[in-house]
C-alpha positions, 0 to 999 in steps of 0.5 A, spaced: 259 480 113 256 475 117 249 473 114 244 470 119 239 466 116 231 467 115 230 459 116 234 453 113 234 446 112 238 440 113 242 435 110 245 428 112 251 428 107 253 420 106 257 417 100 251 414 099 247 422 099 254 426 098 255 435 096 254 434 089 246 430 090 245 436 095 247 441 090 242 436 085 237 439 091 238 446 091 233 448 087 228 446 091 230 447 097 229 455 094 223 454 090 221 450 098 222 457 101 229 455 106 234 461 106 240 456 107 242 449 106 244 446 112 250 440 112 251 435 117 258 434 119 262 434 112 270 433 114 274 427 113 270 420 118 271 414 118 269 410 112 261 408 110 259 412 116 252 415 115 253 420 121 259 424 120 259 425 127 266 421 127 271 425 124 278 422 123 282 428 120 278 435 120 284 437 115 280 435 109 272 434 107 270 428 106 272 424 099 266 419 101 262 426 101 265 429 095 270 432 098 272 439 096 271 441 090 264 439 091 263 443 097 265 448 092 260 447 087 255 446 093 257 453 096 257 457 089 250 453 086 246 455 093 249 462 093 246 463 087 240 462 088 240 466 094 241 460 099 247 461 105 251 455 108 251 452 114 255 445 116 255 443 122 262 442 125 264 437 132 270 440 136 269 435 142 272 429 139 274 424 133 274 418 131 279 412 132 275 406 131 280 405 126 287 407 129 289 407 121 283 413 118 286 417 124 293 420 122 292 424 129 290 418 133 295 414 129 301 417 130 300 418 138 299 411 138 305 409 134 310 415 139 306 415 145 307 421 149 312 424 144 306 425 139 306 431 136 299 430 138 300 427 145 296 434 147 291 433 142 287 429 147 285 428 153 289 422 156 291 421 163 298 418 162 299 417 169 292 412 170 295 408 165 302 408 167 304 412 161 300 407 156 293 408 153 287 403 154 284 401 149 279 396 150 279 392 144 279 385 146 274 379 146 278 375 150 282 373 155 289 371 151 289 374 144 292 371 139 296 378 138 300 377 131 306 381 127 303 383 119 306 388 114 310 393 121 303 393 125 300 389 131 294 385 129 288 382 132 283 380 128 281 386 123 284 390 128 291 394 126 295 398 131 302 402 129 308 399 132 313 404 136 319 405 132 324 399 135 320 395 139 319 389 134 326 387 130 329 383 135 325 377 134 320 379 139 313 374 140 307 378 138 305 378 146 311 382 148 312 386 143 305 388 145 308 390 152 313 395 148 307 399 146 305 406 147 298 402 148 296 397 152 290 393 149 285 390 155 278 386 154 273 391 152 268 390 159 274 393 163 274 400 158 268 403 162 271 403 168 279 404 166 279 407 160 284 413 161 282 417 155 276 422 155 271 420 150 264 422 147 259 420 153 260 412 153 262 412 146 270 408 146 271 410 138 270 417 140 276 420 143 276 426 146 280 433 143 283 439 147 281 445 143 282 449 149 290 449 147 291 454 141 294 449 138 290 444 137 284 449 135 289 452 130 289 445 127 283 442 128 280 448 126 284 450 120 279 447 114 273 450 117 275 457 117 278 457 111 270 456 108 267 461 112 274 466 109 274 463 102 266 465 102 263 457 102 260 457 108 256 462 112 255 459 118 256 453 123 253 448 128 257 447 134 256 440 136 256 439 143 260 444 146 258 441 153 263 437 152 269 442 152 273 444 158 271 451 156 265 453 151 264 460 152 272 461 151 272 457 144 266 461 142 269 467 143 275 464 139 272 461 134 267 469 133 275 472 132 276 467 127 270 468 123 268 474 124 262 473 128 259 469 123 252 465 125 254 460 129 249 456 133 250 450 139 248 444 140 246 446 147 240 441 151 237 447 155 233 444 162 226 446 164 227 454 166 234 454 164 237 459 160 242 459 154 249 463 158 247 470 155 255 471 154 256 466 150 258 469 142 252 464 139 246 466 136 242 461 139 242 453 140 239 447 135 232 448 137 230 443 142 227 448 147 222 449 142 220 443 139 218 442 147 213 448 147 210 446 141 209 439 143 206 441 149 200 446 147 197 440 144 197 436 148 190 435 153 192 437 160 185 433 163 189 426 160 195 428 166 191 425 171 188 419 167 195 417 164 199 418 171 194 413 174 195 408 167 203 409 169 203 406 176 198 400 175 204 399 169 210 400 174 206 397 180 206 403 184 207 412 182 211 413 177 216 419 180 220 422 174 225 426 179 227 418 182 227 415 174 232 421 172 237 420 178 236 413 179 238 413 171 244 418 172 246 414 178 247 408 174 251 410 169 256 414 174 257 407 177 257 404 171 258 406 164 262 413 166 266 410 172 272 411 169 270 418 168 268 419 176 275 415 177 280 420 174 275 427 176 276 423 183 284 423 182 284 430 181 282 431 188 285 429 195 285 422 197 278 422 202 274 416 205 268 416 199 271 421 195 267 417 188 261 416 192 260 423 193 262 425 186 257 420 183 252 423 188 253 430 185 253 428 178 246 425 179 244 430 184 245 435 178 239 439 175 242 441 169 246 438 164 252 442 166 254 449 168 260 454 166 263 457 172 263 462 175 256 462 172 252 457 174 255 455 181 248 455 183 247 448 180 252 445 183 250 448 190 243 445 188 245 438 187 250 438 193 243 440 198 240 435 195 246 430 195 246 431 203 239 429 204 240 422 199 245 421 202 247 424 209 252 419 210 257 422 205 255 429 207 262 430 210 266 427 203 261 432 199 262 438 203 271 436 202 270 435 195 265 442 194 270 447 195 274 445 189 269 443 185 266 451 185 273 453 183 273 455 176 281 454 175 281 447 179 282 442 175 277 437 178 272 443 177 272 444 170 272 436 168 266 435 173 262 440 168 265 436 163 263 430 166 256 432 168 253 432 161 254 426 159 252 423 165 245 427 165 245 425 156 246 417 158 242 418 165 236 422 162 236 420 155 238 414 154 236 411 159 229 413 163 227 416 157 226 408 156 223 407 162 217 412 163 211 410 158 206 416 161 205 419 154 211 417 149 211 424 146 213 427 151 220 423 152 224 427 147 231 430 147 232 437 150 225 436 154 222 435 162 217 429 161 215 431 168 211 437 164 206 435 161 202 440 157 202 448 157 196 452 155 195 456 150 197 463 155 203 459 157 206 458 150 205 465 148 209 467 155 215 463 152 215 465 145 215 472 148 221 471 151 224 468 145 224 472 141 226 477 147 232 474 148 234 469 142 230 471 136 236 469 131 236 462 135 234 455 130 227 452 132 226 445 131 221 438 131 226 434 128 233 433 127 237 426 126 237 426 134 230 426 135 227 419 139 220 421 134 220 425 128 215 430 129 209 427 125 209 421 129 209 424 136 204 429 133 200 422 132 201 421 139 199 427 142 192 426 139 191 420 144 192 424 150 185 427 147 182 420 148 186 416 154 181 411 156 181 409 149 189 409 150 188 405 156 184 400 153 187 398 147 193 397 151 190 393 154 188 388 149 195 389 146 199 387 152 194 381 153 196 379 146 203 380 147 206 380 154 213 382 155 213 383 163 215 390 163 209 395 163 212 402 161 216 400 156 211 396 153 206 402 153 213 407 150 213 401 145 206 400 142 206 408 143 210 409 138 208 403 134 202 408 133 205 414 131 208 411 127 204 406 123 205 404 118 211 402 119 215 396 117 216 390 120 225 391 120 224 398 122 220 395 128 225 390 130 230 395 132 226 400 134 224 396 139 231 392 140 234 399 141 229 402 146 229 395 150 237 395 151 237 403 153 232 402 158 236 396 161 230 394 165 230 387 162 235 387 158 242 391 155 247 392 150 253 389 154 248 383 157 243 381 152 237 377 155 236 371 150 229 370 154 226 377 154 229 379 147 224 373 144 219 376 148 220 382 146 221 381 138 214 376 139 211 383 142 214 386 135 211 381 130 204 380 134 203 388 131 203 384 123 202 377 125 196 376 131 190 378 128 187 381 135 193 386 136 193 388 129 186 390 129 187 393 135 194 397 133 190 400 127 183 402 129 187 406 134 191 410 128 185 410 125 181 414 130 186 418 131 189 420 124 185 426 123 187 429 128 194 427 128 194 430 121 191 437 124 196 436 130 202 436 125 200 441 120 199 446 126 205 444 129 209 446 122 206 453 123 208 454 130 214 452 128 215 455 122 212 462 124 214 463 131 220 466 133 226 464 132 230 461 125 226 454 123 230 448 120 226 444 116 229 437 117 230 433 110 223 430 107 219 433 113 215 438 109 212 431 107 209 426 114 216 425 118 213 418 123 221 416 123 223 414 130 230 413 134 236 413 130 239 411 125 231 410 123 231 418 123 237 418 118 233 414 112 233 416 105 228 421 102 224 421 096 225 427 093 224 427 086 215 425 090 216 432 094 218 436 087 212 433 083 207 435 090 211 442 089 210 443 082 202 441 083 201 446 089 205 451 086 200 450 079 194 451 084 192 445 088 190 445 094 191 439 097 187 436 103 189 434 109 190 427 108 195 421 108 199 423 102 202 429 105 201 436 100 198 439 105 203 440 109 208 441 104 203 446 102 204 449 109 211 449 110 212 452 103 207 458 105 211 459 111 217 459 109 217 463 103 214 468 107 219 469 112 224 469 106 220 474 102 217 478 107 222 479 114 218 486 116 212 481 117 216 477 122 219 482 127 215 481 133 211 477 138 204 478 140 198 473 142 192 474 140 186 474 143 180 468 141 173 468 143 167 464 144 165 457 145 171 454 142 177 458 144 181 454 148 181 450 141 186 456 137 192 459 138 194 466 134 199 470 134 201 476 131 208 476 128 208 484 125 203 483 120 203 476 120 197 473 123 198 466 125 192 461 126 193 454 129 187 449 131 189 445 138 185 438 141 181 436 135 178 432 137 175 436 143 173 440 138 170 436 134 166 433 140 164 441 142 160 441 135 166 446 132 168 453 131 161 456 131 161 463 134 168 463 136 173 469 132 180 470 132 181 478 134 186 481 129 189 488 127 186 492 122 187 491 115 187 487 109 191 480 108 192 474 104 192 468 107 199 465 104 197 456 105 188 458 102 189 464 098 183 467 100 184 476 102 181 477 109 178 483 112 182 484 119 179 484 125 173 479 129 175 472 124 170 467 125 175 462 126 169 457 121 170 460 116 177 463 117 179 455 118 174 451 114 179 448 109 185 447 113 186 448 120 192 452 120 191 460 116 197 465 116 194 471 114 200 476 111 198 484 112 197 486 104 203 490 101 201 497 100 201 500 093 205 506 092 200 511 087 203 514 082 201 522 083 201 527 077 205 533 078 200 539 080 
């Protein structure tokens, strides 16, 4: 019987972090109020990685992890407690950095296409006259050597065909014998011959749409959910796969309809395909929602203007995404354009005008046939770019609409990465108008919503996928959710953001405008912060913008100036000051936007995930920063104290908001009637475009928006929060409260977040007449 969660809370396992320190947590992770523990991927990876995400053999769970027995104790110690399992899993591809971890990748190289595993992977034979490319090389002539029955360079290890090297052979021709052919690491974005992980070269793409290597691939991970282990399962980037919606089906077949959830990035309007067998996705549509609430929408213009004086002219977001996905189409996947066009007649520009319609592409990708409309879309919009490739669009369009067509279903394999390495590692980098806004799975092209806005989309949700995960910060998030909520603040004060940046680029030019607001931005909202994590920070977002510098051409010139920028946020007096009286005017305000963001999240609809240590302030920023480890040993010494009665202030230690995220979740696991539906309450008065309320079935939310517009207004004075009848508890103050007309002065005068829970109804014992 499959069990759908209340609400979970996530995990990276590591060796340094592994099942049975996990299993050490399960206590307080119930006693915290989370219906399921949520695991980051478990199966055997590659060595020392921190992530998972790189599984080297899906038949075994890692022994750097624990490895089964562990799992064992894990699963039998959280459902003991009441808690279920979810483990995230990664179906798209392995990893092979290192062909020796890898039997699969091992033994398709050591055989070639006579591989038991040659149809494991999505490899273009023909492209590489039979041999795969692997893109290894430092240089022109390798000193290739013969070691131990395996073929050398440098640390690097590669099987040798059976026969190939017993004839007295050099190294270079025993090399040529191979069913691989090892070429200089620059020419793999444009030859490589295998699918992989967007531009990511140790990731190579499976085929999980042949039964085949389903079964094999998939066997360890059903064995959990029948033997009981596991209760549900994160699917990570199903885009990636030639056909989603038939590998849910399948894996649905296999489980049982268990709880399962993608990783799936939904575009501004864009809905989940509503056949797909998932209950929902990872959430990033709402962390969207949540964040733009709080966020002024009198600061868009003042901010807007602030962007073009930083770029020299109007900032346009539709150019910065196509000229980022465009960019990547010629570049980093021009090996992926290039085999989809061998997929389709030879014609005048058939690269160019599939790259057009990449970066033309409005969504991440569609689902043939559902979805044809995009493809439509972009090829309109192709055209009236490029009117010069109209007649090679037109060509190629029929055949990209055939959901058989084998071009067809590798360009809706091909336009996520091409949206994922345009949009979020690229322009995401490149548009400083408010850094809070450029966040995965959102459009910072939407600036903010009002409060009847947000209500509209939670009505939806709950409407149509009340079972799937909500968020604000996983260990994919460019921000953590405190230090965006930091950020969000400064819209509420733009001239002060204007001025302090202002001081700031004086001190420290970089001589590229918008990626020193993003930069000084999110220094901001994650202030304090240490030196080293600013660096790579810094460094990592420099490199992804690629306007001054990048991964495969580092500029010594601009990455001095650029780590100058860095140590003058520590180092020169007036930058310091300028950086901390700004965090110092908006750390009240932070706070309130933090705890309220935490109470939409958690009692809105949907299936909140609190992501390791945020019950606590999470100013993380891009990964791997967001991956650090946690102090939990402080969060179980703050819970004990909350629970013997404390109520914490808001304040830099961070109890109240564990505080809050206590009260909500163990509501929602306590009392699930209350949460049943979604209704938005009406706020009246002076103030009332300062709260957002909204009844769950019984459970009456409250949340305080632009604080500091509040605090200029004078307060809450005469404004009320209209609620149903009836006599509640409010679950994060205590106190009881009468329903109807509440004025939100008193309601809110301890914290800025109430969540009032209809009280429970005795039963009166009556005497037999």
């Amino acid at each position: 019987m499959s069990r759908t969660p209340r609400s979970t809370y996530r995990l990276q396992i590591r060796r340094e972090f592994d099942l049975d320190a996990a299993t050490a947590l399960i206590d307080y992770i119930a006693a915290l109020g989370a219906d399921a523990v949520y695991l980051s991927p478990i199966l055997t990876s590659e060595p020392g990685s921190a992530h998972g995400y790189d599984v080297t053999d899906p038949s075994a769970v890692d022994p750097d992890r624990g490895g089964p027995d562990a799992l064992a104790r894990l699963a039998d110690a959280a459902h003991a407690a009441g808690l279920a399992v979810l483990v995230d899993i990664v179906p798209n591809h392995m990893g092979v950095a290192t062909p020796a971890h890898n039997p699969w990748w091992w033994d398709l190289l050591t055989h070639g296409r006579e591989s038991r595993y040659a149809d494991a992977f999505d490899i273009d034979w023909d492209a590489g006259g039979g041999r795969i490319r692997l893109p290894v090389l430092g240089e022109d002539d390798p000193e290739l050597r013969i070691e131990d029955g395996t073929l050398r360079y440098w640390e690097h290890r590669f099987p040798l065909a059976p026969g190939t090297a017993d004839d007295g052979a050099t190294p270079a021709e025993v090399h040529a014998r191979q069913h691989y052919e090892l070429v200089h690491w620059r020419r793999g974005d444009a030859e490589l011959n295998f699918r992989r992980f967007f531009a990511v070269t140790t990731l190579a793409g499976l085929r999980v749409e042949d039964p085949r290597v389903f079964d094999e691939s998939h066997a360890e991970v059903l064995r959990w959910v029948r033997a009981g282990l596991v209760d549900g399962l994160r699917i990570d980037h199903p885009d990636g796969l030639a056909d989603p919606g038939g590998y849910l089906a399948r894996l649905s077949e296999e489980t049982g309809g268990a709880y399962v959830l993608v990783e799936k990035i939904l575009e501004h309007g864009e809905e989940l395909p509503p056949h797909w067998a998932t209950a929902g996705t990872t959430g990033y549509d709402a962390l969207g929602d949540i964040d733009r609430v709080l966020i002024d929408p009198a600061a868009e213009p003042v901010l807007d203007d602030l962007e073009a004086e930083l770029r020299g002219g109007p900032a346009d977001w539709g150019a910065l995404v196509h000229e980022g996905k465009s960019a990547v189409a010629r570049t980093l996947l021009r090996a992926e354009v290039a085999r989809l066009a061998r997929l389709l007649p030879a014609t005048d520009a058939v690269e160019d005008a599939l790259r057009e319609l990449l970066a033309c592409f409005p969504v991440y990708r569609s689902y043939l046939p559902a979805g044809i409309e995009h493809l439509h879309e972009a090829a309109t919009h192709a055209r009236r770019r490029r009117p010069e490739l109209a007649a090679a669009i037109d060509r190629v369009l029929p055949y990209l609409a055939d959901p058989a067509h084998p071009a067809a279903i590798r360009f809706q394999q091909t336009s996520g990465a091409v949206m994922a390495k345009g949009v979020e590692d690229t322009a995401f980098y490149r548009y400083g108008r408010l850094a809070s806004l450029n966040e995965v799975g959102g459009d910072p092209s939407e600036f903010a919503i009002d409060v009847d806005e947000f209500h509209r989309r939670q009505m939806l949700r709950q409407a149509r996928t009340p079972l799937s995960m909500t968020t604000l910060s996983t260990h994919d998030t460019k921000r953590g959710e405190d230090t965006r909520a930091r950020i969000d603040a400064l819209s509420e004060v733009p001239q002060l953001w204007r001025s302090t940046l202002a001081t700031l680029r004086g001190r420290a030019p970089l001589g590229d405008g918008p990626l020193e607001s993003l930069l000084w931005a999110s220094f901001i909202g994650a202030w304090p912060l240490s030196r080293e994590r600013a660096h790579a920070y810094a460094e990592k977002a420099a490199r992804e913008a690629a306007t001054g510098t990048s991964w495969t051409d580092p500029d010594e010139a601009f990455e001095e100036r650029l780590h100058a920028l860095v140590d003058a946020a520590f180092d020169d007096e007036t930058a310091r000051a300028a950086v901390e009286e700004c965090v110092e005017f908006v750390r009240e305000a932070g706070w309130i936007n933090a705890l309220s963001a935490k109470l939409l999240q958690l009692a809105a609809p949907g299936v909140p995930d609190v992501y390791q240590g945020s019950e606590l302030w999470n100013r993380s920023l891009v990964d791997p920063d967001n991956r650090l480890p946690v102090d939990f040993d402080e969060r179980r010494r703050l819970l004990e104290r909350i629970d013997g009665g404390e109520l914490p202030p808001p304040d830099e230690s961070a109890a109240a908001k564990l505080l809050v995220t206590s009260r909500v979740l163990r509501a929602r696991r306590d009392r699930p009637e209350l949460f049943t539906r979604y209704a938005g309450l009406p706020v009246v008065g002076h103030a009332s475009a300062h709260a957002i309320a909204f009844d769950r079935g019984g459970a009456v939310a409250v949340a305080t928006r632009l604080p500091i517009g509040l605090s200029r207004r004078g307060g809450w004075n005469d404004t009320r929060v209209l609620t149903p009848p009836g006599r509640y508890i409010d679950a994060i103050g205590g106190e009881a409260v009468e329903g109807g007309e509440l004025l939100l002065g008193r309601l809110l005068s301890r914290y800025p977040v109430a969540l009032l829970l209809r009280a429970e109804k005795r039963t009166e014992e009556k005497g037999s007449a």
